[in-house]
Biopython code that builds the backbone (N, CA, C, O; Angstrom):
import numpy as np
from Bio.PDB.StructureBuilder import StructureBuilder

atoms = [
    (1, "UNK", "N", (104.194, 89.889, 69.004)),
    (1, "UNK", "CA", (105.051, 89.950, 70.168)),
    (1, "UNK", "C", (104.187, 90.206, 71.404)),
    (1, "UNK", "O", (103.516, 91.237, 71.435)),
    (2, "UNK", "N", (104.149, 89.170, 72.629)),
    (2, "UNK", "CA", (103.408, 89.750, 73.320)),
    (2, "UNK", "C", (104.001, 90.301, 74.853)),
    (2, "UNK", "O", (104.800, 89.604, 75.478)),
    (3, "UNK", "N", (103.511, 91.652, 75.390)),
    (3, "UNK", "CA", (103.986, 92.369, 76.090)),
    (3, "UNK", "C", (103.788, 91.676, 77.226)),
    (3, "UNK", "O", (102.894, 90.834, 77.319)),
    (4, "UNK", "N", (104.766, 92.028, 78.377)),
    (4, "UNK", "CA", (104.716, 91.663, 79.566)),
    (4, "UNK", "C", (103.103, 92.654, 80.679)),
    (4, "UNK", "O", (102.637, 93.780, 80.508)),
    (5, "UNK", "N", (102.836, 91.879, 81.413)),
    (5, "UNK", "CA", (101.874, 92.538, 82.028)),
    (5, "UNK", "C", (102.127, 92.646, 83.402)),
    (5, "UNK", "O", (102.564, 91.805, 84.187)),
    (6, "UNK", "N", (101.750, 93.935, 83.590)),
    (6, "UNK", "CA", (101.995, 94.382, 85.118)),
    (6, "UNK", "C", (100.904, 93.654, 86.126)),
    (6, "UNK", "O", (99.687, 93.838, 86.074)),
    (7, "UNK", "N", (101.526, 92.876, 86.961)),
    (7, "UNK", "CA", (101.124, 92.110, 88.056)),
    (7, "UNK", "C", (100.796, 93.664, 89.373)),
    (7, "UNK", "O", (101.708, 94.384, 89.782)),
    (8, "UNK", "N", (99.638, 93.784, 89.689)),
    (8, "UNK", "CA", (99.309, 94.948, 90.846)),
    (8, "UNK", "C", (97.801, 94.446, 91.095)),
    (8, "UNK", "O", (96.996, 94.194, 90.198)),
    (9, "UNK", "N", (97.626, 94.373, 92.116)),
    (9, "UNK", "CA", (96.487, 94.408, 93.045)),
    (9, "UNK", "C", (96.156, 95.306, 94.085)),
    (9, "UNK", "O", (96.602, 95.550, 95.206)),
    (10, "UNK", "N", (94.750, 95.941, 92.994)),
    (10, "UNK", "CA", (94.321, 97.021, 94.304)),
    (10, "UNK", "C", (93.016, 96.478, 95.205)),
    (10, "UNK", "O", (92.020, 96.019, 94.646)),
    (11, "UNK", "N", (93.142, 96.588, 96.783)),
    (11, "UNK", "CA", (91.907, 96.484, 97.293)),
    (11, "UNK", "C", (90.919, 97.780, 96.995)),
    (11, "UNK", "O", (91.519, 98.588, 96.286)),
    (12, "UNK", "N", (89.718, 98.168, 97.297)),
    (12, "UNK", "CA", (88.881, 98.463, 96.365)),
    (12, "UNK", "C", (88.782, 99.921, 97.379)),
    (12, "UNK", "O", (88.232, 100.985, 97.095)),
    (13, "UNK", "N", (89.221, 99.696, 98.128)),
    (13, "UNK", "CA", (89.325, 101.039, 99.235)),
    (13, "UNK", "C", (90.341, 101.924, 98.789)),
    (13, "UNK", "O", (90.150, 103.131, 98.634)),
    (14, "UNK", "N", (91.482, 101.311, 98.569)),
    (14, "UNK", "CA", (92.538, 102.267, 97.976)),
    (14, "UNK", "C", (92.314, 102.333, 95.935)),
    (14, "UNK", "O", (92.815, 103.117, 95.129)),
    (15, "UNK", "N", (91.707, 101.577, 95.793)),
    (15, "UNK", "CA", (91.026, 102.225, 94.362)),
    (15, "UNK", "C", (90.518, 103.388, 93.950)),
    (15, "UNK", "O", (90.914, 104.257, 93.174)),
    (16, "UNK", "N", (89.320, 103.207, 94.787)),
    (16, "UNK", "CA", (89.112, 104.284, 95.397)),
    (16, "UNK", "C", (89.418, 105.485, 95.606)),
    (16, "UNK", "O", (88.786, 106.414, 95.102)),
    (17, "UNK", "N", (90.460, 105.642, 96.402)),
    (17, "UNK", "CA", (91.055, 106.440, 97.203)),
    (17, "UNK", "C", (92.092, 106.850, 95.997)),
    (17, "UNK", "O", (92.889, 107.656, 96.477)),
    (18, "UNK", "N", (92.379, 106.607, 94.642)),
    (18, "UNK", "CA", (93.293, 107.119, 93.775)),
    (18, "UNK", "C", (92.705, 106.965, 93.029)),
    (18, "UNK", "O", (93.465, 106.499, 92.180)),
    (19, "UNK", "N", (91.366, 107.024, 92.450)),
    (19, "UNK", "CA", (90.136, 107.574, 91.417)),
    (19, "UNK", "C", (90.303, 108.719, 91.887)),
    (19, "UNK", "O", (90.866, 109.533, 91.155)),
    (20, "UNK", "N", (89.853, 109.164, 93.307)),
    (20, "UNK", "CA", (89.846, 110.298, 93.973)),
    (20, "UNK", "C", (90.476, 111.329, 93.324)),
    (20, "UNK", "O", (90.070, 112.409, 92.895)),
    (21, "UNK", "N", (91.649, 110.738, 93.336)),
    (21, "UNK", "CA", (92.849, 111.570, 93.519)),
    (21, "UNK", "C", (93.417, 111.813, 92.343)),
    (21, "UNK", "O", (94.435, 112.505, 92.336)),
    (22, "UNK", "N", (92.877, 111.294, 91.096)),
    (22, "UNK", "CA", (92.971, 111.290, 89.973)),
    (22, "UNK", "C", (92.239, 112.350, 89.258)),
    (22, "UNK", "O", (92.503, 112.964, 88.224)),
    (23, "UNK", "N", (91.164, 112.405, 90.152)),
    (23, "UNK", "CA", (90.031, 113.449, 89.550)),
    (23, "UNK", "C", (90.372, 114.894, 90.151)),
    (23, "UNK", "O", (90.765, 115.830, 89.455)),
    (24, "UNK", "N", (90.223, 114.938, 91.178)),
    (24, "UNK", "CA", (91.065, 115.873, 91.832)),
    (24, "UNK", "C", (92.564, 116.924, 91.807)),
    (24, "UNK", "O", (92.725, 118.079, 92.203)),
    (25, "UNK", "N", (93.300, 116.167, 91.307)),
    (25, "UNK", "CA", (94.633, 116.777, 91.216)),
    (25, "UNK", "C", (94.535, 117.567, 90.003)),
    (25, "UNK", "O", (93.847, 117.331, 89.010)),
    (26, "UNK", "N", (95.202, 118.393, 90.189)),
    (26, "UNK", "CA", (95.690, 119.028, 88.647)),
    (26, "UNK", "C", (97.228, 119.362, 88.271)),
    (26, "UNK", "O", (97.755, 120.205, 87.546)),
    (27, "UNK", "N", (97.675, 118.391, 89.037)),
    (27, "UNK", "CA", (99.133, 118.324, 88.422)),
    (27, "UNK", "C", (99.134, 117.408, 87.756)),
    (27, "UNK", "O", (98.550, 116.403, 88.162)),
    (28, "UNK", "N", (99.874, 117.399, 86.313)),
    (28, "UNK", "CA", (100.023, 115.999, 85.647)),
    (28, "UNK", "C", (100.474, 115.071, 85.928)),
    (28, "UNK", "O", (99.880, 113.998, 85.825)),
    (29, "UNK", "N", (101.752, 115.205, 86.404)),
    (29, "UNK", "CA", (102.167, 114.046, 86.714)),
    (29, "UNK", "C", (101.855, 113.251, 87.674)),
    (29, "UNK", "O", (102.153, 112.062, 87.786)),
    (30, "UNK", "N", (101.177, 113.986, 88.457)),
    (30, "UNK", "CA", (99.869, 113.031, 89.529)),
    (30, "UNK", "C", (99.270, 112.401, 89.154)),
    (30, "UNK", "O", (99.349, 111.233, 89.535)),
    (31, "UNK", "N", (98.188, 112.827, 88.064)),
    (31, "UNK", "CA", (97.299, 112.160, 87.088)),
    (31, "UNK", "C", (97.901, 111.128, 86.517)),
    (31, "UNK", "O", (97.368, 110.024, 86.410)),
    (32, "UNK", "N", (99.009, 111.399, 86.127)),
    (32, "UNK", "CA", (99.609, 109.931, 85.132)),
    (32, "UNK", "C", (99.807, 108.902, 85.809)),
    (32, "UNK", "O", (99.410, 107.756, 85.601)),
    (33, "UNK", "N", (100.817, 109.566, 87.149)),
    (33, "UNK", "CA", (101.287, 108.223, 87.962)),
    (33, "UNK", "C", (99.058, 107.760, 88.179)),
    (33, "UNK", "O", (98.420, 106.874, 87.610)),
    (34, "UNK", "N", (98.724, 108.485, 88.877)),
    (34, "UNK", "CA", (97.342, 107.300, 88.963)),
    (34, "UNK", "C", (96.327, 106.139, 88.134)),
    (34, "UNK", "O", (95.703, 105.083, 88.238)),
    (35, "UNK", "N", (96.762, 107.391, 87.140)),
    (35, "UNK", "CA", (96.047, 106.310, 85.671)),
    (35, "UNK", "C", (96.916, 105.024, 85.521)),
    (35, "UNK", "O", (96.367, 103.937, 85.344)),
    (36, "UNK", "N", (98.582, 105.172, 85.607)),
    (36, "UNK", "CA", (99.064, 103.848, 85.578)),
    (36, "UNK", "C", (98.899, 103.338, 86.536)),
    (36, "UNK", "O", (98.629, 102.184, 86.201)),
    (37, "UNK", "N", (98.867, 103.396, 87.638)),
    (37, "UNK", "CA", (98.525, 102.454, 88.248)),
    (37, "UNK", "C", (97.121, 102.033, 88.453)),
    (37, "UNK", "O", (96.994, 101.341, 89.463)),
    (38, "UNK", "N", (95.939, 102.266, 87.737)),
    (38, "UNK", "CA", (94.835, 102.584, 87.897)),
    (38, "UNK", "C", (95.103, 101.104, 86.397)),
    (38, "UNK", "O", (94.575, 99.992, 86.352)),
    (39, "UNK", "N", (95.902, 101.619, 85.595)),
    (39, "UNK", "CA", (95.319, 100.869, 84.000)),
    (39, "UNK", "C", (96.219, 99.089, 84.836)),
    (39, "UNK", "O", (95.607, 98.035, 84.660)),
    (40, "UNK", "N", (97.189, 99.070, 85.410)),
    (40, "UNK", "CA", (98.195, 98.223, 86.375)),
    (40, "UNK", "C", (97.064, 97.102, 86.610)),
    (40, "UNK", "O", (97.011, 95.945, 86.194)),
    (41, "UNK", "N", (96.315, 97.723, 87.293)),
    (41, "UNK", "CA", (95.501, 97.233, 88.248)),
    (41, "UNK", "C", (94.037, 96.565, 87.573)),
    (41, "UNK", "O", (93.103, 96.034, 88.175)),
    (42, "UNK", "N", (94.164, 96.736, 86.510)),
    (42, "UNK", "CA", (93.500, 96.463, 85.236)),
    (42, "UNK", "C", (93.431, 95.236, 84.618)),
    (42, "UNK", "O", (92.503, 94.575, 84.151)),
    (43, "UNK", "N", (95.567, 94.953, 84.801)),
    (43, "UNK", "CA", (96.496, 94.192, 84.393)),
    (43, "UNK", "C", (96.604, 94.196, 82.721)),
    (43, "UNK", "O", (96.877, 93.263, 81.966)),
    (44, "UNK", "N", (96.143, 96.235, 82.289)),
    (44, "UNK", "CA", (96.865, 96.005, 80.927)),
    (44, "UNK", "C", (98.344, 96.382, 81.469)),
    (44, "UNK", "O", (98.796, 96.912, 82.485)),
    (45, "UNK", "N", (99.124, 95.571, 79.680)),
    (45, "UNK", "CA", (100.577, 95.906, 79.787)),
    (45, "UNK", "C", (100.620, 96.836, 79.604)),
    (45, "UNK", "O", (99.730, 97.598, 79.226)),
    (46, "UNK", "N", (102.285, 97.125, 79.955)),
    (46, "UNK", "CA", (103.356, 98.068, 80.764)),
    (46, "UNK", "C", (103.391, 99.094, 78.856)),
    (46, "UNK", "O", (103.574, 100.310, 78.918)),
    (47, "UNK", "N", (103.210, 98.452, 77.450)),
    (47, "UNK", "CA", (103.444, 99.350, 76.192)),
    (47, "UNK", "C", (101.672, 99.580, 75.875)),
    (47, "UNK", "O", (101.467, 100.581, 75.188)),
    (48, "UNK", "N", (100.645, 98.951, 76.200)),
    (48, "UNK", "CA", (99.628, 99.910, 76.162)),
    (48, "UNK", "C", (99.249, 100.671, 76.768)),
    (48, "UNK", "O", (98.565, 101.566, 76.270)),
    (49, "UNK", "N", (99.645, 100.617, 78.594)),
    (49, "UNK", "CA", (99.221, 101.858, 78.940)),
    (49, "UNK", "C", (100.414, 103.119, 79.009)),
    (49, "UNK", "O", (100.249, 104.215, 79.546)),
    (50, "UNK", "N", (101.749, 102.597, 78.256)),
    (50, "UNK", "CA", (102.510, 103.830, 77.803)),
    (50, "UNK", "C", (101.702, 104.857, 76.774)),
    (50, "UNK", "O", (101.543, 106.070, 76.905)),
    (51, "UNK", "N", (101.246, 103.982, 75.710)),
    (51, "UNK", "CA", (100.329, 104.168, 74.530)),
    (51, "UNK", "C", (99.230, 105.277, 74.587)),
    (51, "UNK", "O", (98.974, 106.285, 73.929)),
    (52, "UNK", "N", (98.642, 104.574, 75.774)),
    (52, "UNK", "CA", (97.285, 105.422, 76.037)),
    (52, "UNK", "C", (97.910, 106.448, 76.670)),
    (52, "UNK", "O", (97.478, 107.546, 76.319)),
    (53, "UNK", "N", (98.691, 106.470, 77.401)),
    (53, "UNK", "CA", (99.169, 108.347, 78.483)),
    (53, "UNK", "C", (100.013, 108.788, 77.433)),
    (53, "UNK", "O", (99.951, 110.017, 77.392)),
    (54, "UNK", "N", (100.794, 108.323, 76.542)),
    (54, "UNK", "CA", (101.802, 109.236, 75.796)),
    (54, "UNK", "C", (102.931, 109.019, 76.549)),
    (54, "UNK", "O", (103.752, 109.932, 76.458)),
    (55, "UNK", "N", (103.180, 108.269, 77.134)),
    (55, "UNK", "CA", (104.462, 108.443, 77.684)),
    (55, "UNK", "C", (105.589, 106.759, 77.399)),
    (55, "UNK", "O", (105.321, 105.801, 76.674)),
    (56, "UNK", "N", (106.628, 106.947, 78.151)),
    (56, "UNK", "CA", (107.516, 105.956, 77.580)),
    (56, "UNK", "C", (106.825, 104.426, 78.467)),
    (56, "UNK", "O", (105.947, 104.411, 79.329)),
    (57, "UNK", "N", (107.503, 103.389, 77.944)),
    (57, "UNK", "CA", (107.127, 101.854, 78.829)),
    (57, "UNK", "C", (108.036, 101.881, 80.141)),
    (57, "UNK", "O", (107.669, 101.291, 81.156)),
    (58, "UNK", "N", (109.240, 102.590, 80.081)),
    (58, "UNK", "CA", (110.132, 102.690, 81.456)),
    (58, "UNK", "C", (109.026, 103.568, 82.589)),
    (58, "UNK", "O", (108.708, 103.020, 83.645)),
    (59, "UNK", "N", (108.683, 104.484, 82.354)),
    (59, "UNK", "CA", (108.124, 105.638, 83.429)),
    (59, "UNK", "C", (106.641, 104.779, 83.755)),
    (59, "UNK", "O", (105.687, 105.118, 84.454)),
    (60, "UNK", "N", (106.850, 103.655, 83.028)),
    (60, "UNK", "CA", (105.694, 103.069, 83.681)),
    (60, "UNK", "C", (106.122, 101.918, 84.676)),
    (60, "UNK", "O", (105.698, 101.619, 85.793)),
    (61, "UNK", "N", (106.842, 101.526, 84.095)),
    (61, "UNK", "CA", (107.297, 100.681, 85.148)),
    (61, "UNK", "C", (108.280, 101.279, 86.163)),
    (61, "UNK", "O", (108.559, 100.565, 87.125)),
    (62, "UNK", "N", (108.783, 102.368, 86.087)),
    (62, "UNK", "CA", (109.387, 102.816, 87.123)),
    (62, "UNK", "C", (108.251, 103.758, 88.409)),
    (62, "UNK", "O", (108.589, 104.167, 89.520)),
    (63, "UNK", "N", (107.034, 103.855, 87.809)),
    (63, "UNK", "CA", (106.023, 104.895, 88.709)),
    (63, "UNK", "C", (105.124, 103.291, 89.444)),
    (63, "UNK", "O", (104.400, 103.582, 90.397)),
    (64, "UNK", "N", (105.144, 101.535, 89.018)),
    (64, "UNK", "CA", (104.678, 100.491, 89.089)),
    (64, "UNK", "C", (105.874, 100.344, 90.404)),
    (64, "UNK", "O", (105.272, 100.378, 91.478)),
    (65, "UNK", "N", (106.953, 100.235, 90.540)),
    (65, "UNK", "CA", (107.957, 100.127, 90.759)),
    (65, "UNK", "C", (108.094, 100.787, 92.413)),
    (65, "UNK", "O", (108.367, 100.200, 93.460)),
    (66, "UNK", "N", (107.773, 102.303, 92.144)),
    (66, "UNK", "CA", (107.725, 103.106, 93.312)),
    (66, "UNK", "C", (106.409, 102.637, 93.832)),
    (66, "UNK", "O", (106.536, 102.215, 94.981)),
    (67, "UNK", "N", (105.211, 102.566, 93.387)),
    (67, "UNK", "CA", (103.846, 102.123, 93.961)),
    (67, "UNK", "C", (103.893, 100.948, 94.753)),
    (67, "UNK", "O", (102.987, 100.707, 95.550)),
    (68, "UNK", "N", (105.083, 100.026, 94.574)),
    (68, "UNK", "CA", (105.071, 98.884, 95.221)),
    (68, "UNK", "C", (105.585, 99.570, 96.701)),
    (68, "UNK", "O", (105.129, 99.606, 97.844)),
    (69, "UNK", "N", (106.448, 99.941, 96.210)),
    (69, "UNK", "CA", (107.940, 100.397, 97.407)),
    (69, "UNK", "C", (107.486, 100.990, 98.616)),
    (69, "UNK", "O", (107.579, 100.648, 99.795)),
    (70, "UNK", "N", (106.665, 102.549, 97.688)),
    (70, "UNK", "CA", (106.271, 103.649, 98.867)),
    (70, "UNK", "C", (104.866, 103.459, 98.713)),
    (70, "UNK", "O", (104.747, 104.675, 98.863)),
    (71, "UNK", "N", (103.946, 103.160, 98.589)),
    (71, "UNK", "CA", (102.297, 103.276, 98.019)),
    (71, "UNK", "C", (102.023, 104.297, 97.510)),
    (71, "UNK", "O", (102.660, 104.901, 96.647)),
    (72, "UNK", "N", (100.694, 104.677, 98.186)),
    (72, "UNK", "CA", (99.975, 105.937, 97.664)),
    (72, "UNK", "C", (100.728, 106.902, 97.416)),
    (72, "UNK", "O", (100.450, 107.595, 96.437)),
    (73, "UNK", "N", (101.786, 107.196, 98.150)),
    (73, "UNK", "CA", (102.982, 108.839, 98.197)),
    (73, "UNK", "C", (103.221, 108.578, 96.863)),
    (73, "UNK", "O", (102.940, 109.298, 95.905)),
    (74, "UNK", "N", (103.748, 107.519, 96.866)),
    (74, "UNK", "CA", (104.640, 107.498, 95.347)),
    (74, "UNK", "C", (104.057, 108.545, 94.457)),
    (74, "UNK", "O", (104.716, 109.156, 93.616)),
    (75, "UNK", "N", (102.611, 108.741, 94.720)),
    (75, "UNK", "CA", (101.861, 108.962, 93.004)),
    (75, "UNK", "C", (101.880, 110.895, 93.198)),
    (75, "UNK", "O", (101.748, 111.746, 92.318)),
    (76, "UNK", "N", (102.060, 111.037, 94.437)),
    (76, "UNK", "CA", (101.937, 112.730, 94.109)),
    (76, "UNK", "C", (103.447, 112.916, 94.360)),
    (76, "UNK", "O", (104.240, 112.421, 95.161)),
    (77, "UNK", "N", (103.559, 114.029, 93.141)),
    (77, "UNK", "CA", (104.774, 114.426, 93.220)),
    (77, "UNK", "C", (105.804, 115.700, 94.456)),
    (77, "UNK", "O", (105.257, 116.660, 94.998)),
    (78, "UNK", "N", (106.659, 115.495, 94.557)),
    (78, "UNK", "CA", (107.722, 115.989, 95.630)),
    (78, "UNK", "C", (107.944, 117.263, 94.714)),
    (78, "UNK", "O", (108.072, 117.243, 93.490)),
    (79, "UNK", "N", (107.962, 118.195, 95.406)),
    (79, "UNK", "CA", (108.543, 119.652, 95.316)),
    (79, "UNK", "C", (110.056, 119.397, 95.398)),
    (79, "UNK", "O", (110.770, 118.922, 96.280)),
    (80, "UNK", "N", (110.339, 119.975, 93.928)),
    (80, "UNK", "CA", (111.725, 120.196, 93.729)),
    (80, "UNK", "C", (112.420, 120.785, 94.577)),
    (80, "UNK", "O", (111.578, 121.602, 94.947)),
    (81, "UNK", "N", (113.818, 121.128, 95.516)),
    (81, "UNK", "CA", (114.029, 122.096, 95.904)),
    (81, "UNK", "C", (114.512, 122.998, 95.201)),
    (81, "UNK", "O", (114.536, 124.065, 95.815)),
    (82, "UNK", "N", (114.971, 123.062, 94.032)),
    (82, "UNK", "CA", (115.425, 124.200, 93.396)),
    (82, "UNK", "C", (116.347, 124.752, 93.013)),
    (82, "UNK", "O", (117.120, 123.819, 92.797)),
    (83, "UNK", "N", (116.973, 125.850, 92.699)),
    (83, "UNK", "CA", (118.396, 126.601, 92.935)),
    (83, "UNK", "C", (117.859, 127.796, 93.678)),
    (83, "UNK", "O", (116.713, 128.191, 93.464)),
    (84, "UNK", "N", (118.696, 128.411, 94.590)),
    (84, "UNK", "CA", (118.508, 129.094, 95.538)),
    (84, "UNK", "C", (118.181, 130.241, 95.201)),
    (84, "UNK", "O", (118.546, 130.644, 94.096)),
    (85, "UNK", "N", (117.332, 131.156, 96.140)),
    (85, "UNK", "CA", (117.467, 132.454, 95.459)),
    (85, "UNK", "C", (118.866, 133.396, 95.329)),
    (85, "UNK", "O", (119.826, 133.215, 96.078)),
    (86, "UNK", "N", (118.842, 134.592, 94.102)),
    (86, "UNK", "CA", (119.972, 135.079, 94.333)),
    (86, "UNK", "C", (119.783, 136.325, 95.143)),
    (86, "UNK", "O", (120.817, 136.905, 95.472)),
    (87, "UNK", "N", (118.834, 136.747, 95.455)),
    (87, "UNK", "CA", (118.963, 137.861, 96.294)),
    (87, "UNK", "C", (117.903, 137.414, 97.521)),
    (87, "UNK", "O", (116.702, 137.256, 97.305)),
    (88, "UNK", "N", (118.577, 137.219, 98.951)),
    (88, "UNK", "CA", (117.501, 136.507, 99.937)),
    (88, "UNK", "C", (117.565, 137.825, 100.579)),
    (88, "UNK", "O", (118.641, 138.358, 100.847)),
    (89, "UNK", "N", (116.087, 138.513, 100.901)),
    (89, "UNK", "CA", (115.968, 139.838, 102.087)),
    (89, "UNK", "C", (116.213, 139.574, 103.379)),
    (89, "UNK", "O", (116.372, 140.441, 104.239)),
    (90, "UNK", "N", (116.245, 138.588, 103.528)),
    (90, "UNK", "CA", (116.040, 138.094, 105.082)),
    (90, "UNK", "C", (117.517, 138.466, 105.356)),
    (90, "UNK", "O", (117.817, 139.405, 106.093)),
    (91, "UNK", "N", (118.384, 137.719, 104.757)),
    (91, "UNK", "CA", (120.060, 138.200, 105.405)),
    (91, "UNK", "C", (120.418, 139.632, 104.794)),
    (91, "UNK", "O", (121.105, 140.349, 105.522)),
    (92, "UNK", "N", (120.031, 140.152, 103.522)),
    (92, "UNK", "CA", (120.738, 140.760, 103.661)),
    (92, "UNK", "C", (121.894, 140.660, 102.120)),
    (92, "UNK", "O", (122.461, 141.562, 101.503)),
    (93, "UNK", "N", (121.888, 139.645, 101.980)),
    (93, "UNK", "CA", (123.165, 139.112, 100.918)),
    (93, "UNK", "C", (122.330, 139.027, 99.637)),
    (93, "UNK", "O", (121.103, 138.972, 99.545)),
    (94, "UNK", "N", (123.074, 139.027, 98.855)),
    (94, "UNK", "CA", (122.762, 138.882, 97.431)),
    (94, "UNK", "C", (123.691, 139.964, 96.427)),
    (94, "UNK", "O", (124.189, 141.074, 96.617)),
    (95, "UNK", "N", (123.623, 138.750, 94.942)),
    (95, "UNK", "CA", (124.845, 139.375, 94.050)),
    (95, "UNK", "C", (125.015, 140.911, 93.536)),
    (95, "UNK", "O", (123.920, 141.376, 93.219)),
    (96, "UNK", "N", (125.616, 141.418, 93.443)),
    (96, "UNK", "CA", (125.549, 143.113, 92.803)),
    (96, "UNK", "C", (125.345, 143.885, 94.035)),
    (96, "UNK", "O", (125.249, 145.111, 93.987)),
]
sb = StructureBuilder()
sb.init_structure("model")
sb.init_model(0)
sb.init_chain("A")
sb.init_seg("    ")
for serial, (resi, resn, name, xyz) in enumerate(atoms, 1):
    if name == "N":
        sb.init_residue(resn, " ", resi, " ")
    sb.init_atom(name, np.array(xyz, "f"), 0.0, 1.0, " ", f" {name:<3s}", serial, name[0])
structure = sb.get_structure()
C-alpha cells in the first residue's frame, strides 16, 4: 500500500531557522511539530514520519496543515489559558 506524501518546501533559510529551533526548545511538542515538518520537507510520508515521532498520521497532517496556514508560529505552542484561579489576592474574592 503506498502512503501519500507530504508535498512542503522549505527555503534553506527557514530550514534553518527550525533546526534551530528544534535543538533549542524543550517543549515537546515544539520539537515534534519541527521534526514533522523538518521529515515534510524531506518529502517522507505523512505514516512514516508518524512512525518515527510516535505519534498518530492525523497530528501530522494537521501540524503540515497549520505550517502551511500560519508558518513558523504554527510550530511553538500557545499557552493554554486555563481555569481560573480560585482564590485571586488581588480582589479580594475567593471560595470559603
Amino acid at each position: 500500500m503506498a502512503y501519500q506524501k507530504i508535498v512542503l518546501h522549505l527555503k534553506r533559510a527557514a530550514r534553518r531557522r527550525i533546526e534551530r529551533m528544534s535543538k533549542k526548545t524543550q517543549d515537546k511538542t515544539t520539537f515534534r511539530r519541527c521534526q514533522i515538518v523538518l521529515r515534510a520537507d524531506k518529502g517522507e510520508s505523512r505514516m512514516a514520519t508518524a512512525a518515527a515521532l510516535a505519534c498518530h498520521a492525523s497530528t501530522v497532517s494537521r501540524t503540515v496543515k497549520a505550517f502551511h496556514e500560519q508558518g513558523e508560529a504554527a510550530l511553538v505552542r500557545k499557552k493554554s489559558p486555563g481555569r481560573p484561579p480560585k482564590n485571586d489576592p488581588r480582589t479580594g474574592s475567593g471560595i470559603g
